[in-house]
C-alpha positions as CSV (number, residue, x, y, z in Angstrom):
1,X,8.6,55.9,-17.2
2,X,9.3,52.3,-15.5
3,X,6.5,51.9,-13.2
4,X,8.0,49.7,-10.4
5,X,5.8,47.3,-8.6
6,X,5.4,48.0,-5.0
7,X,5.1,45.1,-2.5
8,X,2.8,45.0,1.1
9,X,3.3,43.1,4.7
10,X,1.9,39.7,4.0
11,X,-0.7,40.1,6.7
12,X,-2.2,43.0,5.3
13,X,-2.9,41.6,1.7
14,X,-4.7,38.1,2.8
15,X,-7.5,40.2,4.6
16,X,-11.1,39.9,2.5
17,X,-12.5,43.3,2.2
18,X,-16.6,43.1,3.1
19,X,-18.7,43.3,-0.2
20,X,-20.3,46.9,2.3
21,X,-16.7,48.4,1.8
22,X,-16.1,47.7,-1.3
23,X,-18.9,47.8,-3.4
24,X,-18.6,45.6,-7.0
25,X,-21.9,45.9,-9.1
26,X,-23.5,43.3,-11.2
27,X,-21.4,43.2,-14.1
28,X,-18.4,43.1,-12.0
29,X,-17.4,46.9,-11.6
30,X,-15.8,49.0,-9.2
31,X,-19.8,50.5,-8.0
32,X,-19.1,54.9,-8.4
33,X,-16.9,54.4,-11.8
34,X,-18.2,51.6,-13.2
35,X,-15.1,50.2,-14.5
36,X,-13.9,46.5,-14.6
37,X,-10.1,46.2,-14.2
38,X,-9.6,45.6,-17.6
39,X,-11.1,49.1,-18.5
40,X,-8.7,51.1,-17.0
41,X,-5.1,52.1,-18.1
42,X,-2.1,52.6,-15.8
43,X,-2.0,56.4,-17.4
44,X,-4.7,58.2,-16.3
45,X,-6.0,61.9,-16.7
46,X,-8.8,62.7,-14.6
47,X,-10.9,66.2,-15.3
48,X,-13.7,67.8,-13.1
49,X,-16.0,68.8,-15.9
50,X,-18.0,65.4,-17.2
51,X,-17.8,67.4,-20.8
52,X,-14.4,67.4,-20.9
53,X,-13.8,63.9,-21.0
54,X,-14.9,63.6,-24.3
55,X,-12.5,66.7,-25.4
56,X,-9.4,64.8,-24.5
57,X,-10.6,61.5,-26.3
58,X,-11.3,63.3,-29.2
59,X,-7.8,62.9,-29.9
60,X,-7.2,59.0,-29.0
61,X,-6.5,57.0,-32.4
62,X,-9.0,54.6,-31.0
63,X,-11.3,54.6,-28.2
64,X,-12.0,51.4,-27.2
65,X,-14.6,51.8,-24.1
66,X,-16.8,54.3,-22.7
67,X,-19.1,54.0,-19.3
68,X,-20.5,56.5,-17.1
69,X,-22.2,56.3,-13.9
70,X,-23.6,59.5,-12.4
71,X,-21.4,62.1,-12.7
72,X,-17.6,59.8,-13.1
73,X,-17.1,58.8,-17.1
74,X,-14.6,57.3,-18.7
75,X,-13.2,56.6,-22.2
76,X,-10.3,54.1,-22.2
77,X,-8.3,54.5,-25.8
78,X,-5.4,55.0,-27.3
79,X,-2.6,57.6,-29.2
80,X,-0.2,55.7,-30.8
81,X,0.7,52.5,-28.8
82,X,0.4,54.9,-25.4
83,X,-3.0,53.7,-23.6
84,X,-4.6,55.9,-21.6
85,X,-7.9,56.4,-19.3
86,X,-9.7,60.0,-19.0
87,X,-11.9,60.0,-16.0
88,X,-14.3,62.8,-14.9
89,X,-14.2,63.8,-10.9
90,X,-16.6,66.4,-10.3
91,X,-15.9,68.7,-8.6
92,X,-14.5,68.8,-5.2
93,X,-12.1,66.7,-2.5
94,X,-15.0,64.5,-1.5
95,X,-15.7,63.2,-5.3
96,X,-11.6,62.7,-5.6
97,X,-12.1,60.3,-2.2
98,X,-14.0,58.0,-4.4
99,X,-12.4,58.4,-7.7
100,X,-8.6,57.8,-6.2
101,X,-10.0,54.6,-3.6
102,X,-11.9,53.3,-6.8
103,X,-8.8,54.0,-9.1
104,X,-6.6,52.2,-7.1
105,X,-8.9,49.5,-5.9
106,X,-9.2,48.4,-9.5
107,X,-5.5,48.1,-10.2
108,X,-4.5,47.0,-6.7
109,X,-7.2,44.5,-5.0
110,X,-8.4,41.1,-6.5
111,X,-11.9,41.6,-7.0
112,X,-13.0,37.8,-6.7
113,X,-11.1,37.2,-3.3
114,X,-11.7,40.6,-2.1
115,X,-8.2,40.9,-1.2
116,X,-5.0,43.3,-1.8
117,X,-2.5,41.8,-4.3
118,X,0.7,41.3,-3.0
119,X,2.5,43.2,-5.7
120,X,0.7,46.6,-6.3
121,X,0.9,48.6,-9.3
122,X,1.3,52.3,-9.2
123,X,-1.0,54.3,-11.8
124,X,0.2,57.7,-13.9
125,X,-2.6,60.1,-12.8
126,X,-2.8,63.7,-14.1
127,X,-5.5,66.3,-13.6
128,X,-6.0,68.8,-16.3
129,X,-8.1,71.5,-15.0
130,X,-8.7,75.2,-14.0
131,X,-8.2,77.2,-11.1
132,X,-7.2,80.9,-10.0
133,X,-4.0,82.2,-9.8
134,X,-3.0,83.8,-7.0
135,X,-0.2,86.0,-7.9
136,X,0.0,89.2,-10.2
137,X,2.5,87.2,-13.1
138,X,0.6,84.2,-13.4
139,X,-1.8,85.2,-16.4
140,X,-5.1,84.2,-17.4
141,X,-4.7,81.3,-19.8
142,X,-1.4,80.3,-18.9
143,X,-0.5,77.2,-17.1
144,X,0.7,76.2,-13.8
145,X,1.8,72.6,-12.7
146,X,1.6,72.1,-9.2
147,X,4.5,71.5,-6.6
148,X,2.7,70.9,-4.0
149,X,-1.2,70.6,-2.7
150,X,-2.0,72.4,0.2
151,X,-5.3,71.2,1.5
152,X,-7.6,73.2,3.3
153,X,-10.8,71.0,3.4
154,X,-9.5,68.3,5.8
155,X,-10.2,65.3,4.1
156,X,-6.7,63.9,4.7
157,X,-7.2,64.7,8.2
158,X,-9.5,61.1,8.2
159,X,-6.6,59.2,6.7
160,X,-3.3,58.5,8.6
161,X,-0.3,60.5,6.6
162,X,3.4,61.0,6.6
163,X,5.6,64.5,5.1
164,X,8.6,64.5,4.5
165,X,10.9,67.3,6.4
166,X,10.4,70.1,3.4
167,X,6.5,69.9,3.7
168,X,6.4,69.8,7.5
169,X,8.1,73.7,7.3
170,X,6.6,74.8,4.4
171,X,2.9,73.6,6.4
172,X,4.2,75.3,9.7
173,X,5.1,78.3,7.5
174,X,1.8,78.4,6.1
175,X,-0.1,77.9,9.6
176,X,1.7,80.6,10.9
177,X,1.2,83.0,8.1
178,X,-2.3,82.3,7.0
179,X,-3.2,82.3,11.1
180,X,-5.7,79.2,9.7
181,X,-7.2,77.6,13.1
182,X,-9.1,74.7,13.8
183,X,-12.4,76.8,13.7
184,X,-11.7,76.9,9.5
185,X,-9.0,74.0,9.0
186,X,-6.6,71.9,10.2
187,X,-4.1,72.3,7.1
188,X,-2.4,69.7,5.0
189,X,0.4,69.1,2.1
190,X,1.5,66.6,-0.4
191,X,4.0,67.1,-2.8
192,X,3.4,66.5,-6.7
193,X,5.2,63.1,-8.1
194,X,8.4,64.3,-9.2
195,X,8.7,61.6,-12.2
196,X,6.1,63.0,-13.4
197,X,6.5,67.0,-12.5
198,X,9.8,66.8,-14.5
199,X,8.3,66.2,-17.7
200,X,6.5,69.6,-17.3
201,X,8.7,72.3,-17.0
202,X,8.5,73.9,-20.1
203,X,5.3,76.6,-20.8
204,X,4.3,76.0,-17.0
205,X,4.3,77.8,-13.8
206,X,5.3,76.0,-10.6
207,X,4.3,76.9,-7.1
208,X,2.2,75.6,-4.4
209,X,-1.8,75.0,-5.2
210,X,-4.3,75.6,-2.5
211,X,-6.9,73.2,-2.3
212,X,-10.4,75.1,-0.8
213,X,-13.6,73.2,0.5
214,X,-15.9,75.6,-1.8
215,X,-15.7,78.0,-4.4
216,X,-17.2,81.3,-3.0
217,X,-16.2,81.8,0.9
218,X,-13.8,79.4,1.0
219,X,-12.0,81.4,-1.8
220,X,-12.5,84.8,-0.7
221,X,-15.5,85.5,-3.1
222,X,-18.1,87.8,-1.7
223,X,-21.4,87.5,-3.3
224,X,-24.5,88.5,-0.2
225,X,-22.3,86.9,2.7
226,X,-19.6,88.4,5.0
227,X,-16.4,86.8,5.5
228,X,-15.0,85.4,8.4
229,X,-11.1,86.3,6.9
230,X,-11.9,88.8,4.5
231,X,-8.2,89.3,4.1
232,X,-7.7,85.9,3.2
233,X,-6.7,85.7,-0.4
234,X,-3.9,88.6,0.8
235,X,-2.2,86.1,3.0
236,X,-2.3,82.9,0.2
237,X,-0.6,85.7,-2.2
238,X,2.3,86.7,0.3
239,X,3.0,83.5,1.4
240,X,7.0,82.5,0.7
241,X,9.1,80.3,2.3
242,X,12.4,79.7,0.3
243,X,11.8,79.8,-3.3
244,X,8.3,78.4,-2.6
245,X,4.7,80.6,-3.0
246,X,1.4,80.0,-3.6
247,X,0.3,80.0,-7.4
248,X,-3.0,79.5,-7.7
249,X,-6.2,77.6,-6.2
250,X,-8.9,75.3,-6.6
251,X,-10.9,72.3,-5.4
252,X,-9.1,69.1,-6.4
253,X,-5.1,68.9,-6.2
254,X,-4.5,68.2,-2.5
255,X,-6.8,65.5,-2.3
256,X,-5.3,64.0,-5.7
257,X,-1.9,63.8,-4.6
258,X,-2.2,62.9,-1.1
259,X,-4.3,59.9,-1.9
260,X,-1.9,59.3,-4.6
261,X,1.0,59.3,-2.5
262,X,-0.5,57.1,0.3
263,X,-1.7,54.9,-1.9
264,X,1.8,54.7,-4.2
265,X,0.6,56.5,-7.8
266,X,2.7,59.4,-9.3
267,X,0.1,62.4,-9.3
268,X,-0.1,65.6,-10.9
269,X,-2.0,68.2,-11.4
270,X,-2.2,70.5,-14.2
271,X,-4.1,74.0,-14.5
272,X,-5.5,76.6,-17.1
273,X,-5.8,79.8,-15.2
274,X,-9.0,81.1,-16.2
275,X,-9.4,83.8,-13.6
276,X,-6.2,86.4,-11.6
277,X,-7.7,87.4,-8.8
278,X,-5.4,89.5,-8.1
279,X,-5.5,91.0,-11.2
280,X,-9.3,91.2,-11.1
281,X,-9.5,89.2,-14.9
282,X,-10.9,86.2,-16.3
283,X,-10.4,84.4,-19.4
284,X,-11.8,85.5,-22.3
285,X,-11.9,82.6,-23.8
286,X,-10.9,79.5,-20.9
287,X,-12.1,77.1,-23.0
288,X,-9.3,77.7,-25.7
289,X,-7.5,77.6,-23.0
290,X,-8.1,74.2,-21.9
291,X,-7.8,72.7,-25.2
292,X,-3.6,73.9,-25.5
293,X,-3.7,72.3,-22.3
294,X,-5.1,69.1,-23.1
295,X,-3.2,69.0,-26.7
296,X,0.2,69.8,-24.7
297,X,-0.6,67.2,-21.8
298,X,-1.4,64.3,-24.5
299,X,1.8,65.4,-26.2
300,X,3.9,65.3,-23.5
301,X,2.7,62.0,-21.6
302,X,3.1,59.7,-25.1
303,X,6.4,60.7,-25.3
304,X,7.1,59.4,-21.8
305,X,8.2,56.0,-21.7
């Protein structure tokens, strides 16, 4: 996959970014990751769980770094002559705010003049995962690739965006349907990076992935507390518009490929299903599940150019 270099108003890349916005620690890494540019490759695949970063690795030829800084690690290695980067989120739109800015930030802005380059270079970035489906034929411990995030925890809502004519009906559809209000969320979509989509057809589901702001309320769960749209999850599995629905859902996706798009990279993301909840099953074994995922995502991206 060429990776073609993407260029910025002059004005904008000879501005010096304050050492209070962007933070560069003693040893000359990006502060949250702890990464120097050099420790990075332009294919990345990130993962929420910081255990699982050491399950994909496990199959690199050679690893050639490892760091870790609270809760974001990374091991930088190879498979063959493809290098590659595996990068733990945590869970949840806020940690992806500061793993896609400091992603980018280490590819894109000079970190002795504190400024943008003029030339940026876009980054690979896949998230292998799990999440929920949301439909009755998407089975536990299948896959799904995601068309589409649909955000419903409004952290793109700070940044200022752009969609394309498909997402602005499919989002209107959505509002509409959902009857989602400004008291919950003020919706948002991205679209996966179809370079990258393309290359995972094969053994995968496709549909739209809702993004929540938690993992019990948010997603319908109902543990000691009420809901305020107990009929929710109903409306997420009847959604259509054209040969678009909603697959599944989870707590990273959105985020990933809305930053990713703003800030030029080619995102997607990449799911086990442990759990149908329509269905009313979860995984017997997820973690099996996981690893096909991760063997069939490592496969895939070295054979892309």
């Amino acid at each position: 996959m060429r990776k073609p270099e993407i260029c910025l108003p002059i004005d904008i890349y000879m501005n010096r970014i304050a050492e209070s916005e962007l933070i560069i620690n003693n040893r000359g890494a990006v502060y949250h990751l702890n990464l120097r540019p050099e420790e990075l490759a332009t294919t990345i695949i990130t993962v929420g769980d910081p255990d699982r970063v050491a399950q994909v690795s496990k199959h690199f030829d050679h690893t050639e770094c490892r760091f870790q800084h609270r809760e974001f690690i990374t091991h930088t290695g190879t498979i063959g002559s493809k290098r590659i980067s595996v990068v733990s989120t945590g869970i949840g739109t806020d940690n992806i705010d500061i793993v896609l800015n400091e992603l980018d930030a280490l590819v894109n802005i000079d970190f002795n003049t504190r400024t943008i380059k003029p030339k940026l270079t876009p980054l690979t970035i896949i998230r292998v995962g799990t999440s929920g489906s949301l439909q009755a034929d998407i089975p536990v411990d299948s896959f799904v690739a995601s068309t589409h995030g649909l955000g419903i925890d409004n952290l793109l809502n700070f940044y200022r965006t752009t969609n394309n004519e498909e997402e602005l009906y499919l989002l209107r559809e959505f509002v509409a349907h959902t009857q989602l209000d400004s008291k919950h969320a003020a919706p948002y979509i991205a679209s996966a990076g179809t370079s990258v989509l393309k290359h995972f057809v094969d053994g995968f589901h496709q549909g739209i992935t809702i993004t929540s702001p938690g993992f019990y309320g948010p997603q319908g769960r109902i543990l000691r507390l009420g809901l305020s749209q107990p009929d929710l999850i109903d409306r997420f599995t009847g959604f259509r518009y054209g040969n678009h629905r909603i697959a599944n859902f989870e707590m990273e996706t959105s985020a990933i490929y809305g930053l990713g798009r703003l800030l030029g990279h080619h995102c997607l993301s990449l799911n086990a299903i442990v759990a149908n909840r329509i269905k009313k099953e979860f995984s017997k074994d997820g973690a099996a599940a996981v690893e096909k995922l991760i063997i069939k995502t490592l496969d895939t991206i070295t054979k892309i150019a």
